[in-house]
C-alpha positions in Angstrom: 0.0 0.0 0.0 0.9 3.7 -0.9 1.2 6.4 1.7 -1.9 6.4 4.4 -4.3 9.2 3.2 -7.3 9.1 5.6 -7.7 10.4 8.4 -9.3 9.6 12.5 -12.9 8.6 11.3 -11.5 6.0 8.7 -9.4 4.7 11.2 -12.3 4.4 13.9 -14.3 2.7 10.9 -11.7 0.4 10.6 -11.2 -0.8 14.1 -15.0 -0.3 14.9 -16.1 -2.7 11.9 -13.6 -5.9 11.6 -16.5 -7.8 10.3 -15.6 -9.7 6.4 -12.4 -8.4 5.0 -14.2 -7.2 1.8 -14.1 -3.2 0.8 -16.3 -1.5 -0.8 -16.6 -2.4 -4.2 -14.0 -0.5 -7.3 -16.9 0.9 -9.1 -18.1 2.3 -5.9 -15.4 4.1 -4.9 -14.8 5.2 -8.7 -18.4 7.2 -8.3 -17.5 8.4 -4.9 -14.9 10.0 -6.7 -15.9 11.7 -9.1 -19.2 13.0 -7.5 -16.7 15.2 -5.0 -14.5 16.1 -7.8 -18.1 17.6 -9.4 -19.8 18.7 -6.0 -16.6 21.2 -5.9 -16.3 22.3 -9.2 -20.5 23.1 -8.5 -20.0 25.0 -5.3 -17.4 27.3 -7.1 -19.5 28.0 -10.0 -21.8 28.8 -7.4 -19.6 31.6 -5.5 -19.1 29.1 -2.6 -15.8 27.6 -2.7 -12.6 29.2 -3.5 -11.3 28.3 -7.2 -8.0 27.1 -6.6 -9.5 24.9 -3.5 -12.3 23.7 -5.6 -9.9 22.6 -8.9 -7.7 20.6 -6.3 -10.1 19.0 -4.8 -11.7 17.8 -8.1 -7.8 16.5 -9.1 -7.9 14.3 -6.2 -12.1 13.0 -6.8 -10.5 12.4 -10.3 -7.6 10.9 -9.2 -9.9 8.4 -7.0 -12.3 7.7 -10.0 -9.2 6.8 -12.5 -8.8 4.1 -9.3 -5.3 5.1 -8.9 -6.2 5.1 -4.7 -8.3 2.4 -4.5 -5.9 0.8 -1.8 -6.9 4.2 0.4 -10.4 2.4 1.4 -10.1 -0.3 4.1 -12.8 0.5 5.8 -15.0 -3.0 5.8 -18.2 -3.2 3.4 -20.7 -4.3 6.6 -20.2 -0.6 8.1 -23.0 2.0 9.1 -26.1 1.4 7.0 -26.0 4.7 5.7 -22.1 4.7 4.0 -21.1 7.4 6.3 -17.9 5.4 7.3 -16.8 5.6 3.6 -17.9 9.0 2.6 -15.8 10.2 5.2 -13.3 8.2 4.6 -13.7 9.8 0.7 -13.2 12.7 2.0 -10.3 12.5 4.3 -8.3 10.7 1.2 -9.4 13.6 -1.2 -8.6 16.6 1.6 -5.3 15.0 2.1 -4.4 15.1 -1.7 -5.9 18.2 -2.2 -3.6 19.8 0.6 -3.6 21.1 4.3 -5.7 23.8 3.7 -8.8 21.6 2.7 -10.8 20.6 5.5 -12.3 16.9 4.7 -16.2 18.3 5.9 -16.2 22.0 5.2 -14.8 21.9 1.9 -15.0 18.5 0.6 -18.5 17.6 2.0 -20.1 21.1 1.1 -23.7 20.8 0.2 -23.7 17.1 0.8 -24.3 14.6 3.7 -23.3 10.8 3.7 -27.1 10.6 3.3 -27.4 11.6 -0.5 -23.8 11.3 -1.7 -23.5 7.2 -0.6 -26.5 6.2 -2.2 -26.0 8.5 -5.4 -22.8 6.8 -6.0 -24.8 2.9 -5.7 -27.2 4.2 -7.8 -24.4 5.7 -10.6 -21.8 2.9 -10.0 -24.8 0.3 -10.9 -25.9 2.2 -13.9 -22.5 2.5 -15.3 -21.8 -1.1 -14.7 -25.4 -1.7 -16.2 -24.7 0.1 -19.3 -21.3 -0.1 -20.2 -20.3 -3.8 -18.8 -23.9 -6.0 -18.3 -26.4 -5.0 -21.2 -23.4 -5.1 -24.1 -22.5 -8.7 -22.9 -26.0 -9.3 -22.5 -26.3 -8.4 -26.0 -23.6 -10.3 -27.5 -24.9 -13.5 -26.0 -28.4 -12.9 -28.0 -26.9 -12.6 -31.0 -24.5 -15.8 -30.1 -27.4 -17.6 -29.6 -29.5 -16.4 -32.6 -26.7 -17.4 -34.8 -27.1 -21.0 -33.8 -30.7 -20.7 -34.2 -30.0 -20.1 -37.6 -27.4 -22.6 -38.2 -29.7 -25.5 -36.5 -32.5 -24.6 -37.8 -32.9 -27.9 -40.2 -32.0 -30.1 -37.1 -34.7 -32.4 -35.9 -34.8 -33.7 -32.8 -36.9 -35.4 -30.0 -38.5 -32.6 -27.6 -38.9 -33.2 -23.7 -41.7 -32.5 -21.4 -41.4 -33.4 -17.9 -37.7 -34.7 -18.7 -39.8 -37.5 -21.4 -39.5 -37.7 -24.6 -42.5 -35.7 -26.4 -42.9 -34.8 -30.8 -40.2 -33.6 -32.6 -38.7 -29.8 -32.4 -35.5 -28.5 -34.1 -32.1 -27.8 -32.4 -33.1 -24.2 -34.0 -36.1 -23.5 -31.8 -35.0 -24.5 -29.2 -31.6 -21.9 -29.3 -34.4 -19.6 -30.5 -36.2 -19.4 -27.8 -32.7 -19.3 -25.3 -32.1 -16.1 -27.7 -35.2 -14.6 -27.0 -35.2 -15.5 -23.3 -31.8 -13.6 -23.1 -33.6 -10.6 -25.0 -36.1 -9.9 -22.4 -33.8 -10.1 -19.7 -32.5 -6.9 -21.6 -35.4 -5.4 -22.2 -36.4 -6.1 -18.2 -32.8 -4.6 -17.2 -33.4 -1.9 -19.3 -36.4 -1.0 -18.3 -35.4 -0.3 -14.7 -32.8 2.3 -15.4 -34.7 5.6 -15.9 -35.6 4.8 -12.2 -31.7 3.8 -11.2 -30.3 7.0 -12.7 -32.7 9.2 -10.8 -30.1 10.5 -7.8 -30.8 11.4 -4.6 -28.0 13.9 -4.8 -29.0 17.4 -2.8 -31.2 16.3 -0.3 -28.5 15.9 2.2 -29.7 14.5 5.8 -33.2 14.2 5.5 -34.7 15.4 1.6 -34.9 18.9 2.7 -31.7 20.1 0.8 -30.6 21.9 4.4 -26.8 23.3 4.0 -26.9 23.0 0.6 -27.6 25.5 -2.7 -31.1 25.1 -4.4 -28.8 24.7 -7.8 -26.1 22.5 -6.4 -27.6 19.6 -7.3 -28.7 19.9 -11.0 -25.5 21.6 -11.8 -23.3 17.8 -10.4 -26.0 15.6 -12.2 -25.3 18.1 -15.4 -21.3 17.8 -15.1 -21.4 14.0 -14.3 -24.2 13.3 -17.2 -21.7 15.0 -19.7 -18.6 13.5 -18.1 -20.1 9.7 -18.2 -22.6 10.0 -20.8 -25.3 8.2 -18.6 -28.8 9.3 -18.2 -28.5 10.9 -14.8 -31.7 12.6 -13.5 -33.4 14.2 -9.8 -35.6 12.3 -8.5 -39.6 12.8 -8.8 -39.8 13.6 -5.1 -36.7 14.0 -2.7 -38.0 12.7 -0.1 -39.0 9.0 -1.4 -35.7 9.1 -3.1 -33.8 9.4 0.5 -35.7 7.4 2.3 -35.9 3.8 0.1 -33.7 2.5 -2.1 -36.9 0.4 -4.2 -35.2 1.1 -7.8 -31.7 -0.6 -6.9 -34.1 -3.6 -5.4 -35.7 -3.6 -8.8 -32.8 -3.6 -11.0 -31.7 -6.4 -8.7 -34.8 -8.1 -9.3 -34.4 -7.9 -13.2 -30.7 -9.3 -12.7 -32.6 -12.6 -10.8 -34.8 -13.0 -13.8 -32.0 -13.1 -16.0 -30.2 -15.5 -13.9 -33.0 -17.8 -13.6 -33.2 -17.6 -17.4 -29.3 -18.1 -17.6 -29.6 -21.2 -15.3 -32.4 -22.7 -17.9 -30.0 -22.4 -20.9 -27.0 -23.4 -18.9 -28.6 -26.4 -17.4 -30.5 -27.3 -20.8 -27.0 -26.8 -23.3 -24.7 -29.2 -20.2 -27.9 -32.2 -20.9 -27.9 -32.3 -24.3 -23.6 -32.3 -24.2 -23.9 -35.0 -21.8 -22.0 -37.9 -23.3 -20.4 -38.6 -25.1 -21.1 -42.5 -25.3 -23.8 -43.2 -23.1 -25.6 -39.7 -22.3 -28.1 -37.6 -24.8 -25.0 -36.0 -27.1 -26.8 -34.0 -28.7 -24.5 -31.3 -28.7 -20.8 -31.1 -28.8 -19.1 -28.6 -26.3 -16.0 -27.2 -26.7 -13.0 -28.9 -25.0 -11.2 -26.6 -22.7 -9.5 -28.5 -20.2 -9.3 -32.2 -18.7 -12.3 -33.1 -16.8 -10.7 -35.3 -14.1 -8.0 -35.9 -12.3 -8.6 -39.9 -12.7 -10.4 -40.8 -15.6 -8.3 -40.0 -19.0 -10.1 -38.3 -21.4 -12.9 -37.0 -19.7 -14.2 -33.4 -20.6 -16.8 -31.5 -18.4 -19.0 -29.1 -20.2 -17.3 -26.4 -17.5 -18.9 -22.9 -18.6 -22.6 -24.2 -18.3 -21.7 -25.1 -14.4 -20.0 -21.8 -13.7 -23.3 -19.9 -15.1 -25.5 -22.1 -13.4 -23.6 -21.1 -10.1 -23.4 -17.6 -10.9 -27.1 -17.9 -10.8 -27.7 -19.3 -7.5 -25.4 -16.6 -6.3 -27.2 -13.6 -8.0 -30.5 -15.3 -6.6 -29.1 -15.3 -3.0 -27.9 -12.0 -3.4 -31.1 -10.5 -4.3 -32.5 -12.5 -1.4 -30.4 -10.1 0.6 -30.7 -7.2 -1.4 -34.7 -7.0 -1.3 -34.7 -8.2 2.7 -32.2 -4.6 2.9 -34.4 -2.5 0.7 -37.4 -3.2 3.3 -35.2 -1.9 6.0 -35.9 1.4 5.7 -37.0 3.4 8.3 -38.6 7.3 8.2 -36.5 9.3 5.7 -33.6 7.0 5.4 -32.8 3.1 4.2 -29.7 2.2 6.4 -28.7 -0.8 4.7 -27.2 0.4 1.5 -23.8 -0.7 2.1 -25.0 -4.6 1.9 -27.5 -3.6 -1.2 -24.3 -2.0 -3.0 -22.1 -5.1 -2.4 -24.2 -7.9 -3.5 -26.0 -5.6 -6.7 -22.8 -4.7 -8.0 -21.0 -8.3 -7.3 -24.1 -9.4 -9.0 -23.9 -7.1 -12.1 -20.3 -7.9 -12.4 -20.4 -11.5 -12.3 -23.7 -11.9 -14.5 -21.7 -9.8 -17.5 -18.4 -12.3 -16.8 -21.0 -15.3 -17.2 -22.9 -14.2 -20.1 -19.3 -13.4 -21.9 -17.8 -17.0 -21.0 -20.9 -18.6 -22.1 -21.2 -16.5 -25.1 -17.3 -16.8 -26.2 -16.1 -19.9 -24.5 -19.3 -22.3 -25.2 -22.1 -21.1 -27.8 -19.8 -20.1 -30.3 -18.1 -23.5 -30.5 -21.1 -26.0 -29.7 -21.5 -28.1 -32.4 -24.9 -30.1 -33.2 -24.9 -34.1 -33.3 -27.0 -34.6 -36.6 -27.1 -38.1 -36.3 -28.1 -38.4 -32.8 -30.6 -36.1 -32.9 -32.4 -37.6 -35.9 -32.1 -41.0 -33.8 -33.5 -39.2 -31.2 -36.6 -37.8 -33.5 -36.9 -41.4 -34.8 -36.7 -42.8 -31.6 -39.2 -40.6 -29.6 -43.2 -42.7 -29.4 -44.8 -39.1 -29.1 -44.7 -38.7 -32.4 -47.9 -40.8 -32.6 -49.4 -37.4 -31.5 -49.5 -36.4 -35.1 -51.8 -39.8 -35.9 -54.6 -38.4 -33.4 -56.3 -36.5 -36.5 -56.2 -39.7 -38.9 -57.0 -42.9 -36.0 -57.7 -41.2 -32.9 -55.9 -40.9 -29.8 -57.0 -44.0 -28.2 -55.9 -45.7 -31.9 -52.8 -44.3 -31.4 -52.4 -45.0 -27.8 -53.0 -48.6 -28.3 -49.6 -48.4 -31.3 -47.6 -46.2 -28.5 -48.1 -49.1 -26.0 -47.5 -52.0 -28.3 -44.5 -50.3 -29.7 -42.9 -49.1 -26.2 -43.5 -52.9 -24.7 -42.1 -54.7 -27.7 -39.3 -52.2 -28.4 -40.0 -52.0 -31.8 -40.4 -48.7 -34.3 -43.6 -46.8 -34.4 -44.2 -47.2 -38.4 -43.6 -51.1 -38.0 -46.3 -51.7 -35.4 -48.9 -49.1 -37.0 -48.6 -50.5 -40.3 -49.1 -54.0 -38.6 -51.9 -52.7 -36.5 -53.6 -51.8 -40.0 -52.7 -47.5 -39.9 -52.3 -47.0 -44.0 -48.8 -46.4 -45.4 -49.6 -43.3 -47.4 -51.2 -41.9 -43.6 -47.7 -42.9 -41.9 -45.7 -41.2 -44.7 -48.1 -37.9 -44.3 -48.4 -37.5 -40.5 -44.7 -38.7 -39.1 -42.8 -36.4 -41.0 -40.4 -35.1 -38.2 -39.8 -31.6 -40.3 -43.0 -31.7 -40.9 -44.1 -32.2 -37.1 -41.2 -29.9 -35.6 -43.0 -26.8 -38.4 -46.6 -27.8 -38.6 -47.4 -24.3 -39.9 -44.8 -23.6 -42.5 
């Protein structure tokens, strides 16, 4: 570690709060940053803070969003529900570069309380991460996944229902439908981030604004909406913006739908690779490493199992996220330290998923034409499409016969008197898998 840079109240953090280990998160402290660098160059503008004071105190917020004093944070991540402990730490590191004269609360902290500026910075450090890192990765999956729609679209295989076999799909639709999942978990994402970028910023302790200039506010969310590029707005009313944090529990929401929708593909893509002998292989996944320590040759389909875990996490976490956005009492929510750690851990490890899955696993899965049309061949429930020539119970009866004696469909319907020229019409797999095409 460089140089100390804070100051008494980081140290009492530290010593009061020995709870994890874990700091505050990078992109956190990145926001923390820059909103001081901003607040100051705002409260000169204003006639409020000398110039020269004002332009060193924004080198140092810049300095600390460029993370070049990320080490200058120790303070642990279960800390005072309301940040305070690392806004003050923020601005003891940022008074310390900026030089003796600056006073960490007087200067630094003008126009702002630990009350607006924490949660400002959740709220911007999860939109940036939303925008720039999740939603593009997001994005690339889709198409990843459309492609192979396209390329499988000719490959006919056996569907399941309840794990059993049931009438023939295509490979196609079915990475069809994993595309389309993946683009509604965008469009849910998306849809929560007019609310995410609204900033409690200028409220300070309680919504009123005390201590602080009527303009202060608009003129930061201005400077850091032209800085970033992100769509930073007030809030409708101050007051339910300081006292709940429900927008970051919705975004985290919309993360645990996508998870649950990563799981589904995940979990589906590792079944039909299981194999290669003596499971479905359907699918071949790439080889990426050895899949046992013991058994030579074995390879694990290894990306599907690290999304499907990265799910479970991002489901706990919004478990804890949504029990901490209920937590709010009167005109503040005191648990938006824990909300910030487990929405941003989960933003940043749903974009590293959908990237590995996306680079290291859909782009190189290969389909098992021949086992898939054994599979199409193989499945009984493509008596379904004999119900509108013989009946169900007809067809029922050629199921049964066929799945006690082992023998094909066609051979026992034809010997149970169905016509040839019906058989050749109704169990046409392409046919059955595209009944409307």
């Amino acid at each position: 570690m460089s140089e100390q840079l804070w100051g008494g109240e980081t140290t009492k953090a530290i010593d009061n709060f020995p709870v994890s280990g874990e700091t505050i998160p990078p992109s956190l402290i990145k926001w923390l940053g820059l909103i001081k660098a901003n607040a100051a160059r705002a409260n000169a503008e204003l006639g409020l803070l000398d110039g020269a004071i004002a332009e060193r105190i924004a080198k140092a917020g810049e300095e600390i969003g460029a993370g070049r004093h990320d080490d200058q944070f120790p303070i642990d991540v279960f800390q005072t529900g309301s940040g305070t402990s690392s806004n003050m730490n923020t601005n003891e590191v940022i008074a310390t570069l900026a030089g003796e004269d600056v006073h960490p609360n007087d200067h630094v902290n003008m126009g702002q309380s630990s009350n607006d500026v924490f949660p400002s910075a959740v709220h911007l450090a999860a939109l940036d991460e939303v925008t720039n890192d999740l939603l593009p990765a997001m994005e690339k999956l889709a198409v990843a996944l459309g492609a192979k729609a396209e390329e499988f679209k000719d490959v006919v295989k056996a569907g399941r229902t309840h794990l059993m076999d049931a009438v023939p799909v295509t490979l196609g639709q079915e990475f069809g439908g994993y595309a389309s999942q993946v683009r509604h978990g965008i469009d849910r994402v998306s849809g929560t981030l007019d609310r995410v970028g609204q900033i409690p910023l200028g409220g300070t302790a309680t919504g009123t604004g005390l201590n602080t200039h009527p303009e202060f506010s608009a003129l930061v969310r201005a400077r850091l909406s032209e800085e970033s590029g992100l769509a930073i707005s007030p809030p409708h009313d101050r007051f339910e913006a300081q006292a709940n944090r429900d927008s970051l529990v919705e975004l985290s929401g919309a993360l645990k739908v996508y998870a649950v929708s990563l799981n589904k593909i995940a979990n589906d893509i590792a079944l039909m690779g299981a194999g290669p002998r003596a499971g479905l292989a359907e699918l071949a996944l790439p080889e990426l490493q050895k899949g046992s320590s013991i058994m030579p040759g074995k390879v694990n389909p290894v990306i599907p199992e690290v999304v499907i875990q990265v799910a479970a996490q991002v489901v706990g976490n919004d478990a804890a996220i949504t029990m901490a956005g209920s937590q709010g009492q009167f005109e503040l929510n005191v648990r938006v330290p824990l909300i910030a750690r487990n929405l941003l851990f989960s933003i940043r490890i749903l974009a590293s998923a959908s990237r590995l899955l996306d680079e290291k696993c859909v782009a190189g899965i290969q389909a098992n034409h021949q086992r898939n049309e054994h599979h199409a061949e193989a499945t009984l429930a493509t008596a379904t499409a004999l119900n509108p020539y013989i009946g169900y119970d007809r067809a029922t009866e050629i199921v049964k016969a066929a799945a006690d004696s082992g023998r094909p469909l066609r051979e026992v319907a034809i010997e149970l008197g169905v016509e040839e020229k019906v058989l050749d019409e109704a169990l046409d797999h392409h046919k059955m898998a595209n009944p409307h095409t």
